[in-house]
TIROKE-523877 format. One record per residue (C-alpha): z negated, y negated, x. Coordinates in steps of 0.2 Angstrom, whole numbers, padded with zeros to 4 digits, always signed. Layout:
<sites>
ZYX
...
</sites>
This chain:
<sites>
-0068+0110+0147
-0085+0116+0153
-0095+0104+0146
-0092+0096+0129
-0098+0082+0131
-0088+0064+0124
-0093+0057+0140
-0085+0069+0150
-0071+0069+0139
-0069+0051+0142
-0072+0051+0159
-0057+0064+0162
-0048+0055+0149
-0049+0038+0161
-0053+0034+0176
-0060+0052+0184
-0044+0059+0182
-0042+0057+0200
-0023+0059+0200
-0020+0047+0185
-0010+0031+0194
-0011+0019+0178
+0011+0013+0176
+0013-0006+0181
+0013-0017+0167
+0026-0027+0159
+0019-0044+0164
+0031-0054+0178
+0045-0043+0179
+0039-0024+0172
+0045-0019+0158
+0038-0008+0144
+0048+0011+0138
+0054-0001+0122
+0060-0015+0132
+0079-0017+0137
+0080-0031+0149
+0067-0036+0163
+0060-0052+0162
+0047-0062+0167
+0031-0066+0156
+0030-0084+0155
+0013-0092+0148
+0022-0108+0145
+0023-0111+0127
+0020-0127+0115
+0015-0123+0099
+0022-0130+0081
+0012-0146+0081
+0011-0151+0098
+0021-0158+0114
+0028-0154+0129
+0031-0165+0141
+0040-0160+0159
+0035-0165+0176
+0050-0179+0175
+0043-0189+0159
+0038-0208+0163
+0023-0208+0154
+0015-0196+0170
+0011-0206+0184
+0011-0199+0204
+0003-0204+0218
+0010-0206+0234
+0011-0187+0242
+0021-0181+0229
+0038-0170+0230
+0050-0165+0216
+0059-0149+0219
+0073-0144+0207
+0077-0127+0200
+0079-0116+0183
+0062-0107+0184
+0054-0124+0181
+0051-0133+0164
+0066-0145+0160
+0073-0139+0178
+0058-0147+0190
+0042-0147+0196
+0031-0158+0205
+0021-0152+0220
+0008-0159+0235
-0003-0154+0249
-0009-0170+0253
-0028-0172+0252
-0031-0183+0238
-0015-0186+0230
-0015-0187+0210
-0008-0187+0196
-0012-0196+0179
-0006-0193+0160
-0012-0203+0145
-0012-0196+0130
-0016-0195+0113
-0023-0180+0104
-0035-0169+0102
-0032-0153+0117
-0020-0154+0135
-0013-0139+0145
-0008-0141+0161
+0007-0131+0168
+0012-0126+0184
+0016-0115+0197
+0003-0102+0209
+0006-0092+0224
-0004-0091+0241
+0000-0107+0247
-0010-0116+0231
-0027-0123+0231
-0042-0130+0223
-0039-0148+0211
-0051-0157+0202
-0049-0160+0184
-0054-0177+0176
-0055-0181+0159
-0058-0198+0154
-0068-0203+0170
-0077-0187+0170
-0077-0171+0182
-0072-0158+0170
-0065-0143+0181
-0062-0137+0199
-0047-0128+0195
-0042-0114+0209
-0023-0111+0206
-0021-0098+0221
-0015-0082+0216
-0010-0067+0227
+0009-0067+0223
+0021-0066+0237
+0035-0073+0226
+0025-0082+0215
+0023-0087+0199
+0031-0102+0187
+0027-0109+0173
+0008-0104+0172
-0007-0112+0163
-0019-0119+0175
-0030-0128+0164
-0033-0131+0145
-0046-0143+0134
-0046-0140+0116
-0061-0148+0112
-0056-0167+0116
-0061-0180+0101
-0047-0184+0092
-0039-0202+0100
-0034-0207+0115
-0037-0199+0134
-0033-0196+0151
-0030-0181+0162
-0031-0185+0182
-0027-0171+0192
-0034-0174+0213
-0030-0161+0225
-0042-0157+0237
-0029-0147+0249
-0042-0133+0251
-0047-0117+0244
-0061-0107+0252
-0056-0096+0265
-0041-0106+0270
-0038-0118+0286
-0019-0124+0279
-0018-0137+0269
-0016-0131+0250
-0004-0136+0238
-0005-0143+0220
+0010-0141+0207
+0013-0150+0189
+0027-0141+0179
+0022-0151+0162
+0009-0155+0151
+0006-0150+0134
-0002-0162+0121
-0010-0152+0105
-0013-0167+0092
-0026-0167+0080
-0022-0157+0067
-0019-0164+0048
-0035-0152+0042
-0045-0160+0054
-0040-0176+0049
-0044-0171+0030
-0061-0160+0032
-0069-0175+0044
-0082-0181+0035
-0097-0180+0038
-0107-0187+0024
-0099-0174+0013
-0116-0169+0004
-0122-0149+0000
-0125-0145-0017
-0135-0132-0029
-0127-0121-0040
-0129-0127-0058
-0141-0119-0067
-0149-0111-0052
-0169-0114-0050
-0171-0107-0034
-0174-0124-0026
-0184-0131-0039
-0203-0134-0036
-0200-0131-0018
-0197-0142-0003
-0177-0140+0003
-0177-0133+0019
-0162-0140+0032
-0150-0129+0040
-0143-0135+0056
-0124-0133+0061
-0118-0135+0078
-0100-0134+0088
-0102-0128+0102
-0090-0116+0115
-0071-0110+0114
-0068-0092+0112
-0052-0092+0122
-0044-0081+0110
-0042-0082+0094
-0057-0071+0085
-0047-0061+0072
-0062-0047+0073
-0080-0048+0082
-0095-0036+0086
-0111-0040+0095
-0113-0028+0111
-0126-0034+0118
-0139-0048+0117
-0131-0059+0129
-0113-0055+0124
-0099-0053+0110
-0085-0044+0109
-0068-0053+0101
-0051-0048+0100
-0034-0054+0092
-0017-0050+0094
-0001-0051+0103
+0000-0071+0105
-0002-0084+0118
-0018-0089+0117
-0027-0100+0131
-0037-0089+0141
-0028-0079+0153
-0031-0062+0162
-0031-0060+0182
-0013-0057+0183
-0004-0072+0174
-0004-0066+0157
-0013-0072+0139
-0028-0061+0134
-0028-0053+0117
-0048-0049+0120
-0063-0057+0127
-0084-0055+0128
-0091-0072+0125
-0107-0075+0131
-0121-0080+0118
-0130-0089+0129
-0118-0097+0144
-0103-0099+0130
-0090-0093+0144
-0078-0083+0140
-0071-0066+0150
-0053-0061+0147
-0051-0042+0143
-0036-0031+0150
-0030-0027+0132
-0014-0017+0132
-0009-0012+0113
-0005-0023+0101
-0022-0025+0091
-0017-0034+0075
-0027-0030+0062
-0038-0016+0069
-0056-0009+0064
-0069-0003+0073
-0085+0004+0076
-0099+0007+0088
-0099+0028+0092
-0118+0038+0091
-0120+0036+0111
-0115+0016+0112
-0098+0018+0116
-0086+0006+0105
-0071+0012+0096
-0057-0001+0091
-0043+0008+0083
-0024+0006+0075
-0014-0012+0076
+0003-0017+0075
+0019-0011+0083
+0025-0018+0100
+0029-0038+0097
+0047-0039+0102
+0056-0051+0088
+0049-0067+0093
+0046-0063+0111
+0055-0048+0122
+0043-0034+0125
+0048-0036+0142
+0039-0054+0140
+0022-0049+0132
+0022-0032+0138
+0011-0023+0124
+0013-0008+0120
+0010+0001+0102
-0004-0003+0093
-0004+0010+0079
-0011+0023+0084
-0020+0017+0097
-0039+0021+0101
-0048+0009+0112
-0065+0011+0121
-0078-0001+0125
-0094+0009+0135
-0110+0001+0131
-0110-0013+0142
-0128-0022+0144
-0122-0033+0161
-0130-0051+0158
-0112-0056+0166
-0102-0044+0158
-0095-0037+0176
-0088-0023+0174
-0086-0025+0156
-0068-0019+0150
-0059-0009+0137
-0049+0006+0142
-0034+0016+0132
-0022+0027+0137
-0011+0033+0122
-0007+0047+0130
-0021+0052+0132
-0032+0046+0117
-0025+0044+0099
-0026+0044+0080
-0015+0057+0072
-0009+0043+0060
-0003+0025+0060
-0015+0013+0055
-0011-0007+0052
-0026-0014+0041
-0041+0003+0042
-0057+0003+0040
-0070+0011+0051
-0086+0016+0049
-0098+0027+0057
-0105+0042+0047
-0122+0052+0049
-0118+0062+0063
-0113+0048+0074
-0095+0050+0076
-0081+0038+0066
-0073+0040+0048
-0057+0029+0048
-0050+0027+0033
-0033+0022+0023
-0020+0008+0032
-0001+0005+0031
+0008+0013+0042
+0016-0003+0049
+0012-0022+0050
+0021-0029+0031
+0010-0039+0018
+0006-0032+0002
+0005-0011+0005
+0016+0000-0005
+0021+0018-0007
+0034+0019+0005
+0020+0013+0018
+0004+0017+0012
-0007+0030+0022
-0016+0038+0010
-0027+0047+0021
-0044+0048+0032
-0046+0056+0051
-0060+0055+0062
-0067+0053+0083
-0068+0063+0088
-0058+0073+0079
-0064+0086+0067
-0059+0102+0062
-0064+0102+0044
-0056+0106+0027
-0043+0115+0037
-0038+0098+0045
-0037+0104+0062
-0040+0085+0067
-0027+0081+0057
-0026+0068+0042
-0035+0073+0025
-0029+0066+0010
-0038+0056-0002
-0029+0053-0020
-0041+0036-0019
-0031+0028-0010
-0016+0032-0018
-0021+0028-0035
-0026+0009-0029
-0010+0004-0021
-0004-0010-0020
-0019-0021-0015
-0030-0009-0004
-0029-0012+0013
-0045-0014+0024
-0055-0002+0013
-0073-0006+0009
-0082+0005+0015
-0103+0010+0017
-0112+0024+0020
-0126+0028+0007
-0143+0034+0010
-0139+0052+0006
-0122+0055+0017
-0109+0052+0005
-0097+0034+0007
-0096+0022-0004
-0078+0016-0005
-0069+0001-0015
-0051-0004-0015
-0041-0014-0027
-0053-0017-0042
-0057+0003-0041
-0073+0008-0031
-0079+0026-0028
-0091+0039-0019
-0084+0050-0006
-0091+0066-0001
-0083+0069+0016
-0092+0086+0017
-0086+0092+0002
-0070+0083+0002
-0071+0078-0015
-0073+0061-0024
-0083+0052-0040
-0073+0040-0049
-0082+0022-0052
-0082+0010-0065
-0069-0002-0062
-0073-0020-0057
-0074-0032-0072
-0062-0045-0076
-0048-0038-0067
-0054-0044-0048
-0047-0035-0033
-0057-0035-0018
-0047-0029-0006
-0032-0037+0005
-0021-0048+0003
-0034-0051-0013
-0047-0053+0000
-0066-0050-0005
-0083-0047+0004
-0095-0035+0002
-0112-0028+0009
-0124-0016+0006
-0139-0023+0001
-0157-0020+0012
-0163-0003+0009
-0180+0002+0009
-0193+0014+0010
-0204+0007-0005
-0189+0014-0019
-0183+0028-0010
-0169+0020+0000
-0159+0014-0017
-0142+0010-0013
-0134-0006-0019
-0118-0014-0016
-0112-0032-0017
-0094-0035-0018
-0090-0057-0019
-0075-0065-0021
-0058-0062-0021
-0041-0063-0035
-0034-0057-0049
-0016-0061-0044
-0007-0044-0050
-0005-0033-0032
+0014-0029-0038
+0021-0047-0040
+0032-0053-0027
+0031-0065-0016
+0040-0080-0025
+0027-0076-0040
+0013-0080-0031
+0008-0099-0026
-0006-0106-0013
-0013-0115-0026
-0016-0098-0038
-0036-0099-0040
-0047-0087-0031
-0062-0078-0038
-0081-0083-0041
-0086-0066-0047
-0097-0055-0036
-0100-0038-0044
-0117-0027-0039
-0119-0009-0043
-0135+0000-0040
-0128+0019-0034
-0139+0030-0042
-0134+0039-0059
-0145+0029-0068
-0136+0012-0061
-0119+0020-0060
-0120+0023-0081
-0128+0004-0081
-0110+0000-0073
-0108-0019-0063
-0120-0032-0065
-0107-0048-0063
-0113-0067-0058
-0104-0080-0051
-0105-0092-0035
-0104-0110-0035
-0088-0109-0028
-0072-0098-0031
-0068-0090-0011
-0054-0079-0007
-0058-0072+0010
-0076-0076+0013
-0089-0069+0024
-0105-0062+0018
-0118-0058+0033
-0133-0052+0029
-0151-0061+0037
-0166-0053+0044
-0175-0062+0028
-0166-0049+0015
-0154-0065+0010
-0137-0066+0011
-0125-0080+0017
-0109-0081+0010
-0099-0093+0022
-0078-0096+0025
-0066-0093+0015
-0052-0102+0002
-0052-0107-0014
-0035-0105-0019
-0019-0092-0013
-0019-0076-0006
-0021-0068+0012
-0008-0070+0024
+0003-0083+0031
+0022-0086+0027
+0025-0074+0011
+0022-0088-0005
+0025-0104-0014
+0018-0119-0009
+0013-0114+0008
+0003-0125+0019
+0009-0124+0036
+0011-0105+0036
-0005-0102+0026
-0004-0094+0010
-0020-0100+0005
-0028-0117+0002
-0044-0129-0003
-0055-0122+0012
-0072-0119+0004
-0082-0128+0018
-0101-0127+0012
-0111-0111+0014
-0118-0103+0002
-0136-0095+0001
-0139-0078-0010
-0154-0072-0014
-0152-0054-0017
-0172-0052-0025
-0174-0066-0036
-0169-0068-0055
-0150-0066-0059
-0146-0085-0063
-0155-0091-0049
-0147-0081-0033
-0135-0094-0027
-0142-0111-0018
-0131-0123-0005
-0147-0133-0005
-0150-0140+0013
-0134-0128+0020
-0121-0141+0029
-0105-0141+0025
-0094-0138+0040
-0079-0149+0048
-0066-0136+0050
-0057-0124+0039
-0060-0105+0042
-0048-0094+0031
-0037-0080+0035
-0043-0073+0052
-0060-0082+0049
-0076-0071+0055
-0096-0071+0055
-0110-0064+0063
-0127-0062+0065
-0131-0064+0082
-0149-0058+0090
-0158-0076+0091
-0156-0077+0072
-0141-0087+0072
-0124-0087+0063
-0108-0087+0074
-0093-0092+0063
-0078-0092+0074
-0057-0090+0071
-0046-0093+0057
-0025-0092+0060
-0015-0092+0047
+0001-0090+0060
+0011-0080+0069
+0009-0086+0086
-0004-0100+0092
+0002-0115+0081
-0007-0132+0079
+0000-0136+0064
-0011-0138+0047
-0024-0122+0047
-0017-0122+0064
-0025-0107+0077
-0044-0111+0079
-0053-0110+0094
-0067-0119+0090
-0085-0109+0087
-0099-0115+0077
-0117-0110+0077
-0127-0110+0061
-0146-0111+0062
-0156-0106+0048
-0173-0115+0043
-0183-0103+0053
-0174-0106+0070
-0186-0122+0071
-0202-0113+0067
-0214-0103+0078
-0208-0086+0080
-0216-0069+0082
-0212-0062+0097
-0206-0041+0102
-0215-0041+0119
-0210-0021+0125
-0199-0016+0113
-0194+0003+0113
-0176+0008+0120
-0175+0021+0108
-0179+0025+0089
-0177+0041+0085
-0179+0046+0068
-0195+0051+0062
-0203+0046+0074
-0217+0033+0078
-0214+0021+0090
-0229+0007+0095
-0227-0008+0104
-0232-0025+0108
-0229-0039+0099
-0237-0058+0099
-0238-0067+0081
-0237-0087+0080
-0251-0094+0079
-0261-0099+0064
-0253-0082+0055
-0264-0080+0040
-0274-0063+0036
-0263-0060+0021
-0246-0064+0032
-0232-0054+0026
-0224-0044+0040
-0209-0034+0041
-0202-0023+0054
-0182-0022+0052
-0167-0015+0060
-0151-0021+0059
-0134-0016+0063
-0124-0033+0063
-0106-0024+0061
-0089-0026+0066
-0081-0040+0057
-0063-0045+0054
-0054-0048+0037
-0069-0051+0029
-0074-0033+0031
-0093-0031+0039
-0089-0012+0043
-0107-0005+0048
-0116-0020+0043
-0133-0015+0039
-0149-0017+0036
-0165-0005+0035
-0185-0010+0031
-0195+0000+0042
-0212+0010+0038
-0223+0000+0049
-0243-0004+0053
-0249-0022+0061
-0264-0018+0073
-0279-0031+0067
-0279-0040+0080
-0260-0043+0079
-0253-0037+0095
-0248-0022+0093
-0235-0014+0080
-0232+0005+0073
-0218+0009+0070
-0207+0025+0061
-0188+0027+0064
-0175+0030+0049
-0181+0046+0042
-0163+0052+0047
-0146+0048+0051
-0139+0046+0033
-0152+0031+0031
-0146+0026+0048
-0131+0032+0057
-0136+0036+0073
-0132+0022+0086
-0135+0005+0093
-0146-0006+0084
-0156-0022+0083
-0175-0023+0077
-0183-0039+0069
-0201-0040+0066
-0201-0055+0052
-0218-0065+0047
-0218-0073+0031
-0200-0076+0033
-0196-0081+0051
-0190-0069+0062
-0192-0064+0079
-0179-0062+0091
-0170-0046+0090
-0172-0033+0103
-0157-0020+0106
-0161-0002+0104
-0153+0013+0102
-0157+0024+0085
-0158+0042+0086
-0154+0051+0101
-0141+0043+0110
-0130+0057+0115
-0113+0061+0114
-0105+0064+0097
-0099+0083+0095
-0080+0084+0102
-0071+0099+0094
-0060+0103+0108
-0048+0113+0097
-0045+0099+0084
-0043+0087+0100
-0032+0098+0107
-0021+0100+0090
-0021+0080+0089
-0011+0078+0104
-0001+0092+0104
+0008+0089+0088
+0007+0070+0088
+0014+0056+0101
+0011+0038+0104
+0028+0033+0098
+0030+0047+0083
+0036+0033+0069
+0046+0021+0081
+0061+0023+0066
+0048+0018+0052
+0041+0003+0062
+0042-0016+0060
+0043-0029+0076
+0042-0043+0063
+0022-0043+0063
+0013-0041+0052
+0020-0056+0041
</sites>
C-alpha cells in the first residue's frame, strides 16, 4: 500500500474495492458455504410461553372484503387477504405483547394498526419481491399492560406512489402473555433501603431517584456502547428478535436513538454471541469474536449467519442525528483475528489501537483446557515479540482456568493492564511481554464468567498523581471445576467487593474487602460524573448461563433478581460506601444478558436480560423493555458546555464557554471531567473510564480552561465525553475526541501474515453449532 493509513486500509478492505460484489445472503432461499439445503428464512416464530393463532382461528373476526387462500407456505395451511378499502380485521386478546404475521410483495399496502381504540401504527407491508414473501412479521407491541386488548387491523388499499388498489394479508397472530416474573417483581410499593450500619444518609436530606420505562430496543441488548449523543449502539446474537432488516430478516444489531427511542436495524452478518469491543484511536468501533454459525436449532440456510469467531466488525464514527448511513461492515475474508474468540475482552491501549484478550475457542459454558485460548492479539495487528500479528501467550490465562472467560481488564495510568480472572488478578506489561503476579482475591470469590462480577477503575486524578484503583463487586464462590449437576440456581451469590490501590505500596497492603447490601451475581457497576458508583442488575443466587444446573427457572441458571440499585461512594469512610436510600427498585428482572450505561444527559440506560436460547417469554423470558434511571441532579439546574472543543489533545490547553446555574456560590465546587462510558456486555465495562481534568473557572464564570490527559496512558487516545460538574450536578456531556484522532499504526507486514496463514473457517472441526449453552 502506499499510504498506511487504517482508513485506507479499511476503505480497500470494503466498499472502495471497486471490484468487490458482496455474495447474496442466505435470507429467502440463499444459502451459506455451511449450509446443505436451500431454504427460506421464515421470521414466523412463537416463543415458549406465548401463542399462535392462524388465520382460520374463531376468535379472529373479518370483515366483509376478506378472501382465504389455501397453500403450504401459509401458517396452518392459509392465509387471509384484501384489497378492499376499509375492510378489517379484529382479534381479542389477552396478554401482554401481539405480532402480526403475514405475507409482502408488490401488490401490499398501507394498514392502520389499532390497539384498544387507539391509532398505533401505519404499517407499510410492500416489499419489492417479485415472488414474494410468507410468513413475515408486520407489526409487534411488547409493551401492552398486562390484561385484556384488541388489535383492529384497517386497510387503506393504498401505498404512496401507487394507483392500484393494495392488498392486506393476516397469516396469524402471535400472543406473548405476561410473563410469571412480571407477575412476581410488580409491586410498586416495594420500598428501598439503607445498608445497615451505613451513615451516609444520616444528617442529610434523602435525595429521590426517578425510574422510568420507556422504548423497546428491538433486539435483545446482550452488549451496548454509546456512539454518539443522540445514539447507542446494541447488539445480540443469532435469534429472532422483533425488529427486522430491509430484506425480511431479524436483526441481531441496532442504534437506538437516545432521544426519539426508535430503533434502526443493522445489516449484522456473523454470529455475534458473546463478543467485545472497543472504540479504535480515530473513532472507528471494533466488535470482535462470537459464536459459530447457528445451525442445530435453525438451518443455516434459515438464519444465514455466518462465523462469528474470528470475526472483526467495524462501526465508522457515526454522528448522523438519524443514524443514516449508520451500518456495521465485515468481511472475513478480508478482516480477521488470528484466533477464535467466544467470551474476550477488549480494550484499547495507549497508542490507540485494541488489545483483545483471552476467550474459548467455541460457544460451551464453563471454559476448559481443551478450549481455552490462552492468548492475546491485537488491531491492528502487531508485529511484536516475534508475533508477526499472531497470538502471544500469556501463562495468566492458563493458570486461572476454569472460571475466566470475559477477562477484566483496565489500562493503568503508566501503560501496563490490569488484568483479573478467576479469583487471580495481575499487571501486564504488554511492552515487555511479562506479567506481575497479584494477591489473590479473599474468600475464595471468582469474578469472572460463569462466576460473574463487576469491576471498574476508580476516578483517577491529577491531585495524587493519577493513583490507580480498582473495584471488583460481586460474583461466586461455586468451585469453577464442578459440573453441572453440582451446582443449583439457588447456590448464593457473593456480597464482597475487593479494592486494590496499584501502587507498590497498595499492592503489599493487599485487598481492602467490604460488603454490599445485597449478594449480586452479575451486576453492573457504571461509574457517575459525581466520582460515585451505581451498582445496578444482577442475581442473588445461581450462576451465569441458562440451561446447564439444578433447579433452573425457565432456562435461567440463576435466581432472586436483585431489583433495588445500589449507590457506592468510592470517597467516604469504609462502612459507610453503600446507600439504596431514595434509589427505586425496579419492576423487571435484569440478569444474564443484563447491561448499563451512562448515557450523555446524565442518565442511566438499563436495558436486556435473556437467560435463553432463542426469544422465549417464559419466566426471565428475553427483555425488550428499557428503563431510564435519573439521578437526583437531573432535576436540578445544570451548568451548561456552550462551545465545547472537538478535540483534547494531550497537554494541551483547551478554553471554552461554559454558563453556570444561577445562584452558584463563590466557593462552588467545580470540576471538569472526561469520561469514556465503555462497552458493556456480561457485566464487563471494557474502557469504562473516568479522568479529573486540570482546569481554571474564569471569575465571571463563563469561561473554562482546560488541559487534556497529560498522555495516552492516562487516557487512551479516542472518543470521549467531557462533564463540567458544580457541587455535584453535571452538565450535559459533550463528545470529543482525545488526542489526535488519526489512524492507529497498521503494520502491513503483520496484516499481511494474519491473513496469509489464517482463514475464516480454520477450526470448523473444533467447533460447536449448539451455542453457546
Amino acid at each position: 500500500m502506499a499510504v498506511s493509513t487504517l482508513s485506507l486500509l479499511l476503505c480497500v478492505l470494503a466498499s472502495c474495492l471497486p471490484n468487490f460484489v458482496e455474495a447474496d445472503s442466505a435470507w429467502n432461499g440463499h444459502t451459506t458455504p455451511q449450509s446443505t439445503t436451500p431454504s427460506a428464512f421464515l421470521p414466523y416464530y412463537v416463543p415458549l410461553g406465548a401463542k399462535s393463532y392462524d388465520s382460520t382461528s374463531p376468535l379472529i373476526l373479518y370483515s366483509a372484503g376478506w378472501e382465504e387462500i389455501h397453500s403450504k407456505a401459509y401458517v396452518g395451511n392459509s392465509l387471509q387477504q384484501t384489497d378492499k378499502v376499509g375492510a378489517y380485521v379484529t382479534f381479542p386478546f389477552q396478554g401482554c405483547g401481539i405480532e402480526w404475521f403475514g405475507s409482502c410483495d408488490r401488490s401490499h399496502g398501507v394498514s392502520h394498526v389499532y390497539v384498544d381504540g387507539l391509532l398505533v401504527r401505519k404499517v407499510d407491508s410492500w416489499c419489492n419481491s417479485e415472488k414474494g414473501r410468507k410468513q413475515q412479521r408486520i407489526f409487534w407491541d411488547y409493551n401492552l399492560s398486562g390484561g385484556k386488548h384488541t388489535i383492529r387491523i384497517i386497510n387503506t388499499s393504498k401505498r404512496p406512489g401507487s394507483t392500484h388498489s393494495c392488498l392486506t394479508s393476516l397469516d396469524a397472530f402471535v400472543v406473548t402473555k405476561c410473563s410469571a416474573t412480571a407477575q412476581v417483581y410488580s409491586a410498586p410499593s416495594a420500598q428501598p433501603f439503607d445498608y445497615s450500619g451505613s451513615t451516609l444518609a444520616e444528617g442529610r436530606a434523602v435525595e429521590t431517584w426517578s425510574l422510568e420505562q420507556k422504548g423497546s430496543t428491538g433486539v435483545h441488548a446482550m452488549q451496548l456502547a454509546v456512539i454518539s449523543p443522540t445514539h447507542a449502539l446494541i447488539v445480540d446474537k443469532v435469534e429472532h428478535n422483533p425488529l427486522t432488516t430491509p430484506d425480511g430478516h431479524p436483526a441481531w444489531g441496532a442504534l437506538y436513538n437516545l432521544k426519539t427511542h426508535a430503533v434502526k436495524p443493522l445489516s449484522m452478518k456473523s454470529n455475534s454471541f458473546c463478543a467485545g469491543g472497543t472504540f479504535l484511536r480515530n473513532g472507528t468501533m471494533i466488535v470482535v469474536g462470537g459464536n459459530p454459525v447457528v445451525e442445530d436449532k435453525t438451518a443455516a440456510a434459515d438464519f444465514g449467519d455466518t462465523d462469528g469467531l474470528q470475526a472483526i466488525r467495524l462501526f465508522h464514527p457515526c454522528p448522523s442525528s438519524s443514524a443514516s448511513g449508520c451500518d456495521i461492515y465485515e468481511n472475513s475474508d478480508r478482516i480477521r483475528m488470528a484466533s477464535p474468540r467466544w467470551y474476550t475482552t477488549v480494550v484499547r491501549i495507549p497508542d490507540g489501537t485494541a488489545m483483545i484478550i483471552g476467550g474459548s475457542k467455541k460457544g460451551g459454558w464453563i471454559n476448559n483446557a481443551t478450549v481455552n485460548n490462552p492468548t492475546i492479539e491485537y488491531f491492528p495487528p502487531k508485529s511484536i515479540h516475534g508475533s508477526n500479528g499472531m497470538p502471544i501467550g500469556l501463562p495468566f490465562l492458563q493458570d486461572t482456568l476454569n472460571s475466566n472467560l470475559f477477562p477484566i481488564a483496565f489500562v493503568l495510568p503508566d501503560g501496563n493492564v490490569f488484568m483479573a480472572a478467576n479469583n487471580d488478578a495481575m499487571i501486564y506489561n504488554w511492552k515487555d511481554n511479562t506479567e506481575r503476579r497479584l494477591p489473590q482475591l479473599p474468600n475464595r470469590v471468582r469474578v469472572t464468567y460463569p462466576m460473574t462480577g463487576t469491576a471498574l477503575m476508580l476516578p483517577l486524578s491529577p491531585t495524587n498523581g493519577y493513583q490507580p484503583e480498582v473495584l471488583l463487586c460481586g460474583g461466586s464462590t461455586i468451585v469453577d471445576t464442578n459440573p453441572g449437576y453440582e451446582i443449583s440456581s439457588q447456590d448464593p451469590a457473593s456480597k464482597q467487593c475487593s479494592r486494590m490501590v496499584l501502587t507498590d505500596a497498595g499492592i503489599a497492603a493487599g485487598w481492602v474487602t467490604e460488603e454490599m447490601p445485597e449478594a449480586r451475581l452479575m451486576p453492573d457497576a457504571v461509574l457517575l460524573p459525581t466520582g460515585e458508583v451505581l451498582i445496578v442488575n444482577g442475581a442473588g443466587s445461581g450462576i451465569s448461563g441458562y440451561g446447564n444446573v439444578l433447579n433452573q427457572v425457565g432456562a435461567s441458571n440463576a435466581d432472586n433478581p436483585v431489583l433495588t440499585p445500589v449507590i457506592y461512594t468510592p470517597s467516604a469512610p469504609q462502612g459507610s460506601r453503600f446507600s439504596s436510600a431514595g434509589l427505586p427498585r425496579s419492576q423487571i428482572p435484569r440478569m444474564y444478558h443484563s447491561v448499563a450505561t451512562l448515557v450523555p444527559d446524565g442518565r442511566i440506560m438499563i436495558a436486556g436480560s435473556n437467560p435463553n436460547l432463542d426469544r422465549s417469554e417464559v419466566k426471565y423470558g428475553t427483555e425488550y423493555r428499557v428503563e431510564w434511571l435519573s439521578p437526583p441532579y437531573m432535576g436540578k439546574p445544570r451548568p451548561q458546555i456552550k462551545n465545547g472543543p472537538k478535540q483534547l489533545d494531550f497537554g494541551k490547553t483547551e478554553v471554552f464557554t461554559i454558563r453556570l446555574p444561577p445562584q452558584v456560590q463563590d466557593k462552588a465546587d467545580i470540576k471538569v471531567v472526561l469520561m469514556d462510558f465503555g462497552y458493556v456486555t456480561h457485566a464487563v465495562h471494557a474502557n469504562s473510564r473516568m479522568v479529573y481534568l486540570t482546569s481554571q473557572i474564569s471569575a465571571d464564570g463563563t469561561k473554562a480552561t482546560v488541559t487534556g490527559p497529560p498522555n495516552g496512558m492516562v487516557y487512551p487516545p479516542g472518543p470521549g465525553w467531557l462533564f463540567v460538574v458544580v457541587d455535584g450536578v453535571p452538565s450535559i456531556a459533550h463528545h470529543l475526541m482525545v488526542g489526535d484522532g488519526e489512524d492507529p499504526e497498521v503494520d502491513e507486514k503483520a496484516l499481511k501474515n494474519v491473513l496469509q496463514h489464517t482463514s475464516p473457517n480454520q477450526y470448523e472441526d473444533s467447533k460447536s453449532g449448539s451455542g453457546e449453552e
